[in-house]
N, C-alpha and C positions, 0 to 999 in steps of 0.2 A: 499459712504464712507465705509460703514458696509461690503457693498459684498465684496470690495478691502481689506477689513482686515481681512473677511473671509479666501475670496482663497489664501491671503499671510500667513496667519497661519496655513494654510490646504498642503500647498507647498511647501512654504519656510522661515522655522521658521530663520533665521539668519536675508532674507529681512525684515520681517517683525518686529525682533527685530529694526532695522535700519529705517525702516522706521517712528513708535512711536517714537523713540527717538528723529528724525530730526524733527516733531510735535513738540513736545515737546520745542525742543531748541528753535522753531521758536517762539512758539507761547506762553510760560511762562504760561500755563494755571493754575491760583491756584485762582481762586475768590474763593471759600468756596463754589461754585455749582456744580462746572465743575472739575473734577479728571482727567490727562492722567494714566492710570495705567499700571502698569511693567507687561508686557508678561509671562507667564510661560509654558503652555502646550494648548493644545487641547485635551479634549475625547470624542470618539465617542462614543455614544450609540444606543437605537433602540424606539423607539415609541411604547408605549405598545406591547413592544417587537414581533413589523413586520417589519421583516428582513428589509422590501423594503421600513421605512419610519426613514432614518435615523434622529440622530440631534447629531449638534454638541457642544458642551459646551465648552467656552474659560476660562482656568483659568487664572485669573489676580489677583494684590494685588496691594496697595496703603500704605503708612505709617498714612494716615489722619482714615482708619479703624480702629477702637477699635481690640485691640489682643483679643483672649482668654481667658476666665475669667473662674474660677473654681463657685462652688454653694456659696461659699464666698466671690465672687468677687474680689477676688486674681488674676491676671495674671501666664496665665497658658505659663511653660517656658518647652522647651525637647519633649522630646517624651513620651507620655504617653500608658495606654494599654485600657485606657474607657473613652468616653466623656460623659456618663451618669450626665446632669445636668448642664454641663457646658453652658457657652452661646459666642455661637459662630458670631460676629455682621458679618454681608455679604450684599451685594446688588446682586440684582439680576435682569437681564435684561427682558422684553416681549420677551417671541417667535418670532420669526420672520423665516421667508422664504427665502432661496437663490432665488434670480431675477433669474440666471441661470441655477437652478435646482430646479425645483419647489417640487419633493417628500422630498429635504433635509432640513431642519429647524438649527435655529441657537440659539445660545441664552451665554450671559454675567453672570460669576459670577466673583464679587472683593471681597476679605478678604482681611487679613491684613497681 
């Protein structure tokens, strides 16, 4: 399931908007364990920057994530110019390895 959402986020971000969603309809996922989360980008990076071991990071977000909170635990709203302090709640997935490309790595992050 991970590599089909890989290579769909990696190719064709519209599929793959499409595809989460029909998940989703299907299957009404909200026990309090289990999150579908909203698609946003992909960036590539590099592996202790070797050119030749890339990885790729999925951005996603959920509404059940805590927002942004300043050092007062204020919810942080706008655009700001420093997060110095702020706490920023995330999940973050295991590395993991494309089946079909073994030098590429992958990996999940959801905020909110």
């Amino acid at each position: 399931m991970w590599n089909k959402l890989n290579h769909l986020a990696m190719n064709d971000q519209g599929e793959y908007k499409r595809f989460l969603k029909s998940q989703f309809d299907q299957h009404e996922i909200d026990s309090g364990r289990s999150l579908m989360p909203t698609p946003h980008s992909v960036m590539k990076g590099y592996e202790n920057d070797d050119q030749s071991k890339k990885v790729y990071i999925n951005l996603c977000s959920h509404p059940k994530i805590e927002c942004v909170k300043d050092m007062g635990g204020n919810e942080v709203k706008g655009i700001v110019s420093t997060y110095d302090g702020f706490q920023i709640p995330m999940l973050v997935s295991p590395l993991r390895t494309f089946r079909f490309e073994l030098k590429k790595k992958c990996l999940d992050l959801l905020s909110s």
